[in-house]
N, C-alpha and C positions, 0 to 999 in steps of 0.2 A: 523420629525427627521429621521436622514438615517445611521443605526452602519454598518459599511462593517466587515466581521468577516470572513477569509479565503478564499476569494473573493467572498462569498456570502451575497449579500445585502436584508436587512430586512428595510422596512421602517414602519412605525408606530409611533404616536402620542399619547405621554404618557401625561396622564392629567395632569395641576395642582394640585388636591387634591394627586396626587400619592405621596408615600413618595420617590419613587425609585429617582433617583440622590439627594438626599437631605440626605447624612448622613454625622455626626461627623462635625466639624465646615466648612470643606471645603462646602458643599453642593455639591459633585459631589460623586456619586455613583462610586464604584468600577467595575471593570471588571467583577469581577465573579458575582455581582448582577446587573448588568446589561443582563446580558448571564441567569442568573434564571429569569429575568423579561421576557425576551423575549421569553424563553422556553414555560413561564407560558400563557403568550399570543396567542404566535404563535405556539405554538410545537416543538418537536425537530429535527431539521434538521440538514442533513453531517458535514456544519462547525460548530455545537456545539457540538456535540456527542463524549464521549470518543470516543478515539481508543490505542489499541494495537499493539507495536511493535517490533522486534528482528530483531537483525543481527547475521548470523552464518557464520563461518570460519570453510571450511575444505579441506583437502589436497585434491589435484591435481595435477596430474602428465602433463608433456607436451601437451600429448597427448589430454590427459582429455580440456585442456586449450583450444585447437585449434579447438575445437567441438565447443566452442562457436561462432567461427569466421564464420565457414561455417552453425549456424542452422538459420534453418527459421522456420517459423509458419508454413508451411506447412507439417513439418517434427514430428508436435506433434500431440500427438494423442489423451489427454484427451479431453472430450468434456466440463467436470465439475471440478469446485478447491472446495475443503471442501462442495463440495455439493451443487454447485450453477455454474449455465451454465455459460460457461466462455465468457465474451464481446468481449473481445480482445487481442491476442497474436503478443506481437511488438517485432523487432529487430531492427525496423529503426523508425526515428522520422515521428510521425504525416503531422507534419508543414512545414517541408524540404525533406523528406525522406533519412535525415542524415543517417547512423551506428549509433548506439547507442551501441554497442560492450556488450549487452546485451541482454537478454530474459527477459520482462516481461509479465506479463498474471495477467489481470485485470477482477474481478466480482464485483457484485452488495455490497456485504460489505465488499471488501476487496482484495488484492492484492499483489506478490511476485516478485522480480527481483531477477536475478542470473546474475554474472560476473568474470570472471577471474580477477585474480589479477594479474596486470602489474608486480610488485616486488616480488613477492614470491611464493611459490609453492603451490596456496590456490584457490579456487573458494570461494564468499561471497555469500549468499544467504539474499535478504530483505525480510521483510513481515508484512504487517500490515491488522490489521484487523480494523471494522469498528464496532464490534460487540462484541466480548467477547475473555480472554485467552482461552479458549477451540478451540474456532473457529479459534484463529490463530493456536493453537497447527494444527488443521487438514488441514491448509494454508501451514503450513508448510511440515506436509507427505507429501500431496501430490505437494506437490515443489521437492520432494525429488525424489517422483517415476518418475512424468516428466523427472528432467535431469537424473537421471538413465536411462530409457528409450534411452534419447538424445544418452548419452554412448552406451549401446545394441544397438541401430540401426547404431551406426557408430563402432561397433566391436572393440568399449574399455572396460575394465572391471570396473564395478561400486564402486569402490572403491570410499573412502568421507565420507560424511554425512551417518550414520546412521539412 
């Protein structure tokens, strides 16, 4: 038997004597006992594991906006997010090497984008952790100090996100 769960595929062979898809008159196990079955079996891996996540709104002046346009990865300087060395800082797509009209910056449990907002006078910050609230709480500062930084190096003042 093969459950695909967040595009990661788990396959394993659940016996007959199991009780696992056999509950209440239906006999089909539910989602969330199936995902405990499997944990139990298999351990816990990325597509089952909680995660944490926010989105933050904060002002941005024009100027502040257009920092977006022109940053690149090369232009940043942390080497670590919340304490863990950072994989990869994207502006442009993987696959294509599209614009992505973003910054994001990817580690081991977890991850933040930053983008201008087309309509309004806001930058949105995402962030998700992979781990715990605390650990996005520190996903988050330091999301914060990066595009402050992004600002200071292109001689705008860091006004925004607190």
């Amino acid at each position: 038997m093969t459950r695909r769960f967040y595009g990661v595929s788990a396959s394993f062979r659940i016996p007959n004597s199991s009780r696992i898809g056999q509950t209440g008159k239906t006999g089909l196990a539910t989602l969330t006992e199936t995902i405990g079955w499997c944990q139990e079996k298999c351990g816990n891996f990325i597509g089952l594991r909680g995660h944490f996540y926010i989105r933050i709104d904060a002002p941005a002046t024009p100027e502040q906006k257009a920092v977006f346009k022109r940053f690149s990865p090369e232009m940043m300087t942390a080497k670590e997010l919340a304490g863990e060395p950072i994989i990869a800082a994207l502006t442009r797509a993987p696959g294509n090497d599209a614009d992505i009209g973003r910054l994001k910056v990817v580690v081991k449990s977890g991850w933040f984008a930053a983008r201008p907002s087309g309509t309004e006078d806001i930058y949105k910050v995402y962030a998700e952790s992979f781990r715990s609230e605390g650990h996005l709480q520190r996903i988050v500062k330091d999301a914060v100090t990066i595009i402050s930084g992004a600002f200071e190096a292109a001689g705008i003042p860091k006004e925004g996100i607190k």
